[in-house]
C-alpha positions in Angstrom: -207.8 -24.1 -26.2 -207.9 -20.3 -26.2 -211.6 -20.3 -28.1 -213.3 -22.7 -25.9 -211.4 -21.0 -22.8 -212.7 -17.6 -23.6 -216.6 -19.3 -22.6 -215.8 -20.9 -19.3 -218.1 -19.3 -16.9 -216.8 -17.9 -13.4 -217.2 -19.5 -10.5 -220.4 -18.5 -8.5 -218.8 -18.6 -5.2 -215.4 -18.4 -4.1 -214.2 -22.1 -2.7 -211.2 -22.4 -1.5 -208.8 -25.2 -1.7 -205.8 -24.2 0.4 -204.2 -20.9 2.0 -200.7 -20.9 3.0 -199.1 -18.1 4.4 -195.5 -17.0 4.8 -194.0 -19.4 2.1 -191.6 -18.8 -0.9 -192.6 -21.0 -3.4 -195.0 -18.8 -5.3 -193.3 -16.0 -6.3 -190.3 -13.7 -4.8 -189.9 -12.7 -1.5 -192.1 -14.4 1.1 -196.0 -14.6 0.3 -199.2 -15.3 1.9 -200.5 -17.8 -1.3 -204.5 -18.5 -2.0 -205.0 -21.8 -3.9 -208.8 -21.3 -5.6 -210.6 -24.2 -6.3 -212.1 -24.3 -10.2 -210.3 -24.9 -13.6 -211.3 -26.0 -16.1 -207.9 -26.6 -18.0 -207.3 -30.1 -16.8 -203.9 -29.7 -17.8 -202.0 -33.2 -17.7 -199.8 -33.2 -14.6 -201.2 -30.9 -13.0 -199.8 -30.5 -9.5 -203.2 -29.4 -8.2 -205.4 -31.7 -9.9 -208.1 -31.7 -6.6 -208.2 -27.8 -7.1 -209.9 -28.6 -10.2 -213.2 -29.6 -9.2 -215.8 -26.4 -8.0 -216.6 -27.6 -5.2 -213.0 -29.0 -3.7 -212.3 -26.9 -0.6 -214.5 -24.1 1.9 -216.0 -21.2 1.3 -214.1 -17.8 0.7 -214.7 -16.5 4.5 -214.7 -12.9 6.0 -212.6 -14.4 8.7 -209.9 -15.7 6.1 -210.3 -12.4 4.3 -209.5 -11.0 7.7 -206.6 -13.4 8.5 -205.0 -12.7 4.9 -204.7 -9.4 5.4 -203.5 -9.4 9.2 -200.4 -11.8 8.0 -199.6 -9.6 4.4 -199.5 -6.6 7.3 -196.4 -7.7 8.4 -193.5 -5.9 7.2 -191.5 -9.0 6.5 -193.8 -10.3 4.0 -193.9 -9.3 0.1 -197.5 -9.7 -1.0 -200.2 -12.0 -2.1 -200.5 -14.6 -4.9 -203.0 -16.2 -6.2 -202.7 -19.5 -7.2 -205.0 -22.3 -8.4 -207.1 -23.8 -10.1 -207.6 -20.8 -11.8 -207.7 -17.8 -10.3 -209.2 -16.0 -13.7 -212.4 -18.2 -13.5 -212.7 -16.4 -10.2 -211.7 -13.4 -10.8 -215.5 -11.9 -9.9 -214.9 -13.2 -6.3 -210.9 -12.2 -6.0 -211.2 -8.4 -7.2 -212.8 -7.5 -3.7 -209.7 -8.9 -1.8 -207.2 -7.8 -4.6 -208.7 -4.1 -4.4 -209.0 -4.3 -0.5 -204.8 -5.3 -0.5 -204.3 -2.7 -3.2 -206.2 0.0 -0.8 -204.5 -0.7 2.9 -201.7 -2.4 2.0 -200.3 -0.5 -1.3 -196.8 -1.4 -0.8 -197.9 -5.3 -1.0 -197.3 -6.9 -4.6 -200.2 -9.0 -6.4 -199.0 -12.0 -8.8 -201.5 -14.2 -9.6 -200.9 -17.3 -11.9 -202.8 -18.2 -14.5 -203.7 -20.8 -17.8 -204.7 -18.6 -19.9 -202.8 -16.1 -21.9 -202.7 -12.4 -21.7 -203.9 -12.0 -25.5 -207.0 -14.0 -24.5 -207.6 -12.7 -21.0 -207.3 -8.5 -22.6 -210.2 -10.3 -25.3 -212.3 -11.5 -22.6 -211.7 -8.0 -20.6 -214.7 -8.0 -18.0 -213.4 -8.9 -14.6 -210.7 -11.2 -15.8 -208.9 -8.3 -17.4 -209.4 -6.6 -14.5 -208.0 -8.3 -11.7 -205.1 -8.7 -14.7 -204.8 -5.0 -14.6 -204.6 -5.2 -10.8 -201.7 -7.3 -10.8 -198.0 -6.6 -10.4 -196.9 -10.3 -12.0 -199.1 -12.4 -14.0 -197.4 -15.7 -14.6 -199.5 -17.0 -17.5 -200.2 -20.0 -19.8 -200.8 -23.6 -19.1 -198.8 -26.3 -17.8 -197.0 -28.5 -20.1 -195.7 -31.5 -19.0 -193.8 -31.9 -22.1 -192.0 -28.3 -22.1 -191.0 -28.9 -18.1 -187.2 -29.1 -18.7 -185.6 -30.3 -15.3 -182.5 -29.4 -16.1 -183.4 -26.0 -16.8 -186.4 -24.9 -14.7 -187.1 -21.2 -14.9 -188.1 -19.8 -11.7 -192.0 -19.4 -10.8 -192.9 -21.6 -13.9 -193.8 -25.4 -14.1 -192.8 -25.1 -18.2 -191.1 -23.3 -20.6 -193.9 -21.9 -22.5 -195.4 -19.7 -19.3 -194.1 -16.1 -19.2 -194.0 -13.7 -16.3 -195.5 -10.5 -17.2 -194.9 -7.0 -15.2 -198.2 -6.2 -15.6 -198.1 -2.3 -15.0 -195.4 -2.1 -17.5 -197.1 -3.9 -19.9 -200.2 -1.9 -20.1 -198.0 1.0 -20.2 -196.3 -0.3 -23.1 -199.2 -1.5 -24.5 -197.5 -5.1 -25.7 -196.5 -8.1 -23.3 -192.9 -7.0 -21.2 -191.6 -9.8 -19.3 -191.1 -9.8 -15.6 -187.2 -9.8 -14.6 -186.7 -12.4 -11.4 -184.3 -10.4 -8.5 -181.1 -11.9 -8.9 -181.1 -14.1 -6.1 -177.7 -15.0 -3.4 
């Protein structure tokens, strides 16, 4: 899958299929979460499976761009995610945004999830790597159906084989350091 992956063209424009802000499903703390619309993965169970398509959704809006950034500003909120489809096959579109929250709102974390993994996404480089390297979390790899352990979910992750990766410590380190959830109460 990685091969064929690595020539999956970007989206042109920036559809989106859902925003939903102030929730906690999509990473820790609460987060204002943009679903993209676009992948190409087609992973088997996918809980988004009308994301796929590249046209499901609206347009990416200055208006929403302005709205997303009015409800990360509030002081109760933890950051952005990006969700999916796939974010990385938009990543051309979402490094405007990503940079714009990285500018005016630098105490905001980025996590963005993705199908592909990091090895492939630092081969690619280009935008992809990119808005990687402008991420705080990456959670990465596809969705499994058959490594989705119920009794043992991992928080943030649909299966087993996805990681979270702290991103800045990671480039740092120059290998893959995984991302330690807050213990939570």
């Amino acid at each position: 899958m990685d091969e064929r992956s690595r020539t999956w063209a970007d989206a042109p424009v920036l559809r989106v299929a859902d925003y939903k802000p102030f929730q906690v499903l999509d990473g820790e703390g609460l987060r204002c979460s943009l679903y993209v619309s676009y992948c190409a993965f087609n992973c088997l169970g996918c809980y988004n499976k009308a994301a796929q398509k590249r046209n499901y959704g609206v347009e990416y809006t200055a208006e929403l761009e302005e709205r997303i950034l009015r409800d990360l500003s509030g002081r109760h909120v933890a950051g952005l995610t990006l969700c999916g489809g796939e974010p990385m096959l938009n990543a051309t579109n979402l490094l405007p945004l990503v940079r714009r929250v990285r500018a005016e709102l630098p105490e905001k974390t980025v996590w963005s999830y993705t199908g592909y993994r990091w090895e492939t996404l630092e081969l690619i480089g280009g935008d992809r790597w990119e808005l990687v390297r402008n991420l705080d979390v990456l959670i990465e790899g596809q969705f499994i159906a058959e490594e989705r352990d119920e009794s043992d979910l991992k928080p943030f992750r649909g299966s087993s084989n996805q990681r979270l990766i702290d991103v800045p410590a990671s480039l740092a380190a120059g290998h893959v350091v995984e991302y330690e959830v807050a213990a939570r109460f």
